[in-house]
C-alpha positions in Angstrom: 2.9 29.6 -3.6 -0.3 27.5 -2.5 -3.8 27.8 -3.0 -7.0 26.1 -2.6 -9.4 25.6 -4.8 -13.3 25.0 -4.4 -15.8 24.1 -7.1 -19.2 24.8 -7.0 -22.1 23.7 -8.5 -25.0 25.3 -9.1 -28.3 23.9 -6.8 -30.6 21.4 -8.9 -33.8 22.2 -7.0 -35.2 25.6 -5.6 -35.3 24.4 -2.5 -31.6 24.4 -2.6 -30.6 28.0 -3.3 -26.9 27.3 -2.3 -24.4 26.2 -4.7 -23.1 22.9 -3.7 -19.4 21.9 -3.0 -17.8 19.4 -5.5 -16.1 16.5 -3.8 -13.4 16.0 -6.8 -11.5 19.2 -7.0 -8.7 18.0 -9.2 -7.6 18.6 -12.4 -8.1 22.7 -11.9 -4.8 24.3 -13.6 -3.4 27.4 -12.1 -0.8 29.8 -13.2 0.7 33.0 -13.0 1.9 35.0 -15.9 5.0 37.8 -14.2 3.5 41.3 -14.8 7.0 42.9 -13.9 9.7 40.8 -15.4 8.3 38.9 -18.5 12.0 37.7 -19.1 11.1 34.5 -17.2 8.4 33.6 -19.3 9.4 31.8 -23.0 10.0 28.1 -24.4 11.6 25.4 -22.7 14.6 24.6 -24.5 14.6 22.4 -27.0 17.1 20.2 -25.9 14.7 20.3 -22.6 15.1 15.9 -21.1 11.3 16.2 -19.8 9.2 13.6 -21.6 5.5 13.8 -22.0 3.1 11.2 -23.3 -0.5 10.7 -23.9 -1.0 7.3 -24.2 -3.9 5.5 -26.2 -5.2 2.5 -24.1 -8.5 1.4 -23.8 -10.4 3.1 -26.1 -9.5 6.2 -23.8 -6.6 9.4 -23.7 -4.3 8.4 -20.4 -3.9 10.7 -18.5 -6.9 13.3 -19.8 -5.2 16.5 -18.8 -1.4 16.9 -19.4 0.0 21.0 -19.1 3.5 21.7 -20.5 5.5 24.5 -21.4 5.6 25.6 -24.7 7.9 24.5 -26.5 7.4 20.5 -25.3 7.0 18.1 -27.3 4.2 15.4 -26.1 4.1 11.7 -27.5 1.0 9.8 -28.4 1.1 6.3 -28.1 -1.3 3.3 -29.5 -1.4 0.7 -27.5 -4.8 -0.7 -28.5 -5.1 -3.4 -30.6 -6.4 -1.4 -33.2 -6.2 1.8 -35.0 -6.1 5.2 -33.6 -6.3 8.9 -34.7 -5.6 12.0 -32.5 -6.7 15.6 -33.6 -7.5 19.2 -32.3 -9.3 21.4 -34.5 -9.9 24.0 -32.2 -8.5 26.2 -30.0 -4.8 25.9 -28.5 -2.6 23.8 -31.2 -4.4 22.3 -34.7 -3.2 19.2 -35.7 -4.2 16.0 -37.6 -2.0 12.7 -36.6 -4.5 10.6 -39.3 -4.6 6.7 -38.5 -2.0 4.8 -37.2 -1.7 0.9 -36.0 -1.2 -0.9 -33.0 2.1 0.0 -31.4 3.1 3.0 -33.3 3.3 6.9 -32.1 3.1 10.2 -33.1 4.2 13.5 -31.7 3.4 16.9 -31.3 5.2 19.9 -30.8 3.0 22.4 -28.7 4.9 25.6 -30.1 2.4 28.4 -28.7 0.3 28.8 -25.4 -3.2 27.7 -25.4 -5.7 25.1 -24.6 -5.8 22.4 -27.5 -9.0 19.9 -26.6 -7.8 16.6 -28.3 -10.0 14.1 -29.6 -10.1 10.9 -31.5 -11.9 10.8 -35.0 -12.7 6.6 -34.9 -13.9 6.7 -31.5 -16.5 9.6 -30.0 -16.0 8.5 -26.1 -11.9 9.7 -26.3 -11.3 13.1 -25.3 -8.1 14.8 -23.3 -6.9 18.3 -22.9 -3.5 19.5 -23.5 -2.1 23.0 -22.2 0.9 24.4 -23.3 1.9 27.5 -20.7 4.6 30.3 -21.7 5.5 30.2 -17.3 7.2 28.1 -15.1 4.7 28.5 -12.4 1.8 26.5 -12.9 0.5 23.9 -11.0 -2.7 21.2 -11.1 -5.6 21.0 -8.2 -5.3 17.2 -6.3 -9.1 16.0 -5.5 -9.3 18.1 -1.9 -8.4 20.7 -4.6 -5.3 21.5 -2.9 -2.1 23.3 -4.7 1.5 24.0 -4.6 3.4 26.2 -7.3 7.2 25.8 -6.1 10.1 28.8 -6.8 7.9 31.8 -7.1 10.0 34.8 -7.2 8.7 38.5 -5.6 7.0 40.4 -8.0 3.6 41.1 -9.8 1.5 38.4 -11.3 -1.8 37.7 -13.1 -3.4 34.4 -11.8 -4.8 32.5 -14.6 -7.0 29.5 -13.9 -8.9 27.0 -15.9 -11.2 24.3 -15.6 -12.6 21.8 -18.3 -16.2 22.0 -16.7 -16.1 26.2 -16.4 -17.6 28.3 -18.9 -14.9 30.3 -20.8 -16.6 33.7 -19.7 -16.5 32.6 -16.1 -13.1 31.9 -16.1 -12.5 35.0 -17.4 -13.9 36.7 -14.6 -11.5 35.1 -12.3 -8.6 36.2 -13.7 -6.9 39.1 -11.1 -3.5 40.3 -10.3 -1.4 39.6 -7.3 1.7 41.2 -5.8 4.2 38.4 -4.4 6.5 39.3 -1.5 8.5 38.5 1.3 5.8 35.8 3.6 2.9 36.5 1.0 2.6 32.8 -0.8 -0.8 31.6 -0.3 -3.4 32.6 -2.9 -6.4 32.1 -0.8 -9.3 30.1 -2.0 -10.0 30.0 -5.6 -13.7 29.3 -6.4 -14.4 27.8 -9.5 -18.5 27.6 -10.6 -18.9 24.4 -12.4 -21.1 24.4 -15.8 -24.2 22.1 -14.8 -24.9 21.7 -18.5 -21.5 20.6 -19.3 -20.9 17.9 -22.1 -18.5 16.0 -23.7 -19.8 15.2 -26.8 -18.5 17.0 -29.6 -18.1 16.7 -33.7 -15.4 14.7 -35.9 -13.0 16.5 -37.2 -15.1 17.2 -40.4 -17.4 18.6 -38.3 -20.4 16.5 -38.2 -21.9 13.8 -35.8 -19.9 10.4 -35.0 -21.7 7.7 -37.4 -23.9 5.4 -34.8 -22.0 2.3 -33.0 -21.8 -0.7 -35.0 -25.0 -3.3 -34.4 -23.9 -6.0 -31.8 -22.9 -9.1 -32.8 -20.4 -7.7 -35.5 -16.6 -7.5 -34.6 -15.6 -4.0 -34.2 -12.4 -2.1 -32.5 
């Protein structure tokens, strides 16, 4: 099953009236949910040999989106030379990992489906996004925003996609249901309206604003 996808933003000026084209289509996650035989949806096992890891390097979450089935269980690595903390407070799965040194790591177990937007409670410029999917057939956009879901069987499907720059009702709106059969695998083209007021700041996980950087001159992680 392919697809391609195309973001849009909306145009800065009134001159331009026309949404303009995105150049970096990637990192927009697709999936189809079977209408007509949920039996193939569920947990991967959990004896399942498919490691995942989020690794902590450079003061940044490597790599920033990472989708799994439910059920995985997704490492997080420090391998700064200095303390770390991972949490998600909000939607998807709520954890707390607290501190931890140089070299250690903790895991999660994402146990339900849902988005869980992942941040670090020392340092305000980490982010990453982790989605946990209760189907096999997903796949991630490349940068021409290009897309391949492999072993799609005949039947009927919603079509679920998600982007970290798309407001949450406008995804919504492109949700829609397909019917797979026979020669039918090509989804079309997907267009995804990017939020021109999208930022990534965001709240510790107390819920109020990251205390200021430290004054320069003073050693700090």
């Amino acid at each position: 099953m392919t697809a391609q996808v195309k973001i849009e933003r909306p145009a800065s000026t009134k001159q331009l009236k026309a949404p303009i084209a995105v150049r970096d289509a990637s990192e927009v996650v697709v999936w189809l949910l079977p209408i007509d035989h949920p039996g193939t949806v569920g947990s991967v096992s959990e004896h399942s040999d498919k490691k995942w890891r989020v690794v902590q390097k450079n003061k940044s979450f490597q790599p920033h989106l990472t989708v799994v089935r439910v059920g995985s269980v997704v490492d997080f690595p420090n391998r700064d030379p200095f303390f770390h903390n991972v949490f998600s407070l909000f939607d998807g799965k709520r954890f707390d990992l607290g501190l931890y040194e140089a070299g250690a790591t903790n895991s999660v177990r994402f146990d339900h489906a849902g988005v869980s937007f992942l941040f670090c409670n020392i340092h305000p410029e980490m982010s990453a996004v982790v989605i946990a999917l209760d189907t096999p057939y997903y796949a991630v956009t490349d940068k021409s925003g290009g897309l391949a879901i492999p072993n799609v069987t005949d039947g009927k499907y919603d079509v679920h996609v998600w982007y970290e720059r798309c407001l949450p009702e406008e995804l919504k709106g492109l949700l829609r249901m397909v019917r797979i059969s026979g020669d039918s695998r090509n989804l079309g083209t997907i267009v995804v309206p990017e939020d021109a007021g999208f930022s990534p700041s965001h709240k510790n996980k107390y819920g109020q604003d990251y205390p200021p950087p430290p004054q320069q001159g003073y050693p700090h992680p």
